[in-house]
C-alpha positions in Angstrom: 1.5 -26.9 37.9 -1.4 -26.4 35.5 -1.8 -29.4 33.1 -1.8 -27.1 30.3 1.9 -25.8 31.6 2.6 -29.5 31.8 1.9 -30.2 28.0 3.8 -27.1 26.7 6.8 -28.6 28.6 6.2 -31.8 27.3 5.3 -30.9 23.8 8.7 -28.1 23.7 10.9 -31.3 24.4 8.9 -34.1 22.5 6.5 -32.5 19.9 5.5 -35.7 18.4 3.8 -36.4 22.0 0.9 -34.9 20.1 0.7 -37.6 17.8 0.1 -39.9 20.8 -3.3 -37.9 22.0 -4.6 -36.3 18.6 -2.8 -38.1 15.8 -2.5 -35.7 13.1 -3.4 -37.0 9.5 -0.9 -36.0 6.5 -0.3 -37.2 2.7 2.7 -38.8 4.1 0.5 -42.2 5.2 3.4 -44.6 4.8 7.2 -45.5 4.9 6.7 -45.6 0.8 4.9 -42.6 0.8 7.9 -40.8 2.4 10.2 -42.1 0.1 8.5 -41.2 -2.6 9.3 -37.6 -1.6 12.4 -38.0 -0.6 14.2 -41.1 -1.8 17.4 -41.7 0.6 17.1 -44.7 2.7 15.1 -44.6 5.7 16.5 -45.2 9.1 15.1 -48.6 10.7 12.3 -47.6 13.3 12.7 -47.7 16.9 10.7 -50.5 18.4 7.8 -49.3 20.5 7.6 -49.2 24.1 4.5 -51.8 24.7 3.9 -50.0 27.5 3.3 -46.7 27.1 1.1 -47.4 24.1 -1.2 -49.5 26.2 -1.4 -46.8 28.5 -2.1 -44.4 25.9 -5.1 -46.9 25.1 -6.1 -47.7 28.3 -6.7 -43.8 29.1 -8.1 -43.4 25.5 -10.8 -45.7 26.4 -11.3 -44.8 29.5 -11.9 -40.6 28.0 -14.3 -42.5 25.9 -16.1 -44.5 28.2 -16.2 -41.3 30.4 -18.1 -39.1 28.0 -19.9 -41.6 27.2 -21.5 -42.3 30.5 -21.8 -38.4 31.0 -23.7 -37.9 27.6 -26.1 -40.9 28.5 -26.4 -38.8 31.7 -24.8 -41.2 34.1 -22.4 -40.7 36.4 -18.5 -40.7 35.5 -17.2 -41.2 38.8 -14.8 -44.1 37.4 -12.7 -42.3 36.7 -11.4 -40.7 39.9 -11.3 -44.2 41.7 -9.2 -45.4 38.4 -7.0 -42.6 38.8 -6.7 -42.9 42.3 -5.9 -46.2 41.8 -3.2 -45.5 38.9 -1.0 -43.4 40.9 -2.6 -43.3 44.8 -0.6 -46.8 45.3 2.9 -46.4 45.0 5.3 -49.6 44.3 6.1 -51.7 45.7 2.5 -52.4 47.6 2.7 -52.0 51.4 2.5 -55.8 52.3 0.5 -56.6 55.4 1.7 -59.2 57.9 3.2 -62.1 58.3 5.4 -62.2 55.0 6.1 -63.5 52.5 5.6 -60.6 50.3 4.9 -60.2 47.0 8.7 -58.9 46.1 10.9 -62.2 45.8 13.2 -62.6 43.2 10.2 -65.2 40.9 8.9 -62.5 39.3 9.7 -59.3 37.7 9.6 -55.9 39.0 8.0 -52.9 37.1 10.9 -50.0 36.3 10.1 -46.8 38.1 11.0 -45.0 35.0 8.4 -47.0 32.5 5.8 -46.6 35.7 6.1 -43.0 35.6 6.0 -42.7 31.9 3.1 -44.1 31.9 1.5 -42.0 34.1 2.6 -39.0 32.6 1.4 -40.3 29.2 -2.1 -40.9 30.9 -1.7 -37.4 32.7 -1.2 -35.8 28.9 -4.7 -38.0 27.0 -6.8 -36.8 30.3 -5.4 -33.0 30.1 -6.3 -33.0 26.2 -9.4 -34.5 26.6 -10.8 -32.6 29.6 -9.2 -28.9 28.6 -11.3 -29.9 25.2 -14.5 -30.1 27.2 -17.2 -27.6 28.4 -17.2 -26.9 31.8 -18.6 -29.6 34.2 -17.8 -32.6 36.1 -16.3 -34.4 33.7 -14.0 -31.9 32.9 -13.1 -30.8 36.9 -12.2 -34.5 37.1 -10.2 -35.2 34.2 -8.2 -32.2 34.2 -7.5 -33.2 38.6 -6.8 -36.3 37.7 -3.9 -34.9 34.9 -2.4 -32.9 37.8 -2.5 -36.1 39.8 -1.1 -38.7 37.7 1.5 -36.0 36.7 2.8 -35.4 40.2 2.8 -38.9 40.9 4.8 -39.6 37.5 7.7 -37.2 39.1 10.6 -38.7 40.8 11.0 -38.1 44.6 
């Protein structure tokens, strides 16, 4: 699947995905603000998922970072080992031996579900960013690394 198929799925079920990768800017800049055009009591907002928003950040930064390095004319190949390492390593960790391993009941264990959201919101920023791009390294390796993180991010 093409990472441009992958965001019109995404963006036909959730538009406001968009607002995650290119947030849009309206008069509306406020709660008040909406009010003021429509005064019937607002519904309380649904808490943010943590999460997801630091992996929106976290693949924001690393975009940046990215085109940074490739405008200074260094290499940006930091960003196939971190996407490698985002969604190459599945969980839990294969555990060498002897054991004890890492998955006793002391700590918690990440939710498949929030793991894969994640990935597929860090599959979405490096499709926008890279299908935004001229063609080029950069580009070839954010837009494989979309198609990666996406597969990984599905179930079975």
């Amino acid at each position: 699947m093409r990472s441009i198929d992958l965001l019109t799925i995404i963006s036909r079920v959730r538009p406001e995905v968009w607002d995650v990768i290119v947030p849009r800017y309206s008069v509306v800049k406020t709660r008040a603000d909406a009010v003021a055009l429509n005064p019937q009591p607002l519904p309380p907002l649904p808490p943010p998922d943590a999460f997801l928003v630091g992996a929106a950040e976290m693949a924001h930064a690393v975009t940046r970072m990215a085109v940074e390095a490739e405008v200074r004319g260094e290499s940006a190949a930091f960003v196939d080992q971190l996407i490698e390492d985002w969604c190459g390593t599945p969980w839990p960790r294969r555990w060498p031996w002897p054991w004890p391993d890492p998955r006793t009941a002391d700590g918690p264990m990440p939710d498949p579900w929030t793991v894969g959201s994640g990935r597929m919101v860090g599959a979405i920023v490096f499709a926008s960013v890279g299908a935004r791009l001229e063609e080029g390294d950069l580009r070839t390796s954010l837009l494989e690394g979309a198609e990666k993180l996406a597969e990984a991010a599905m179930p079975g």
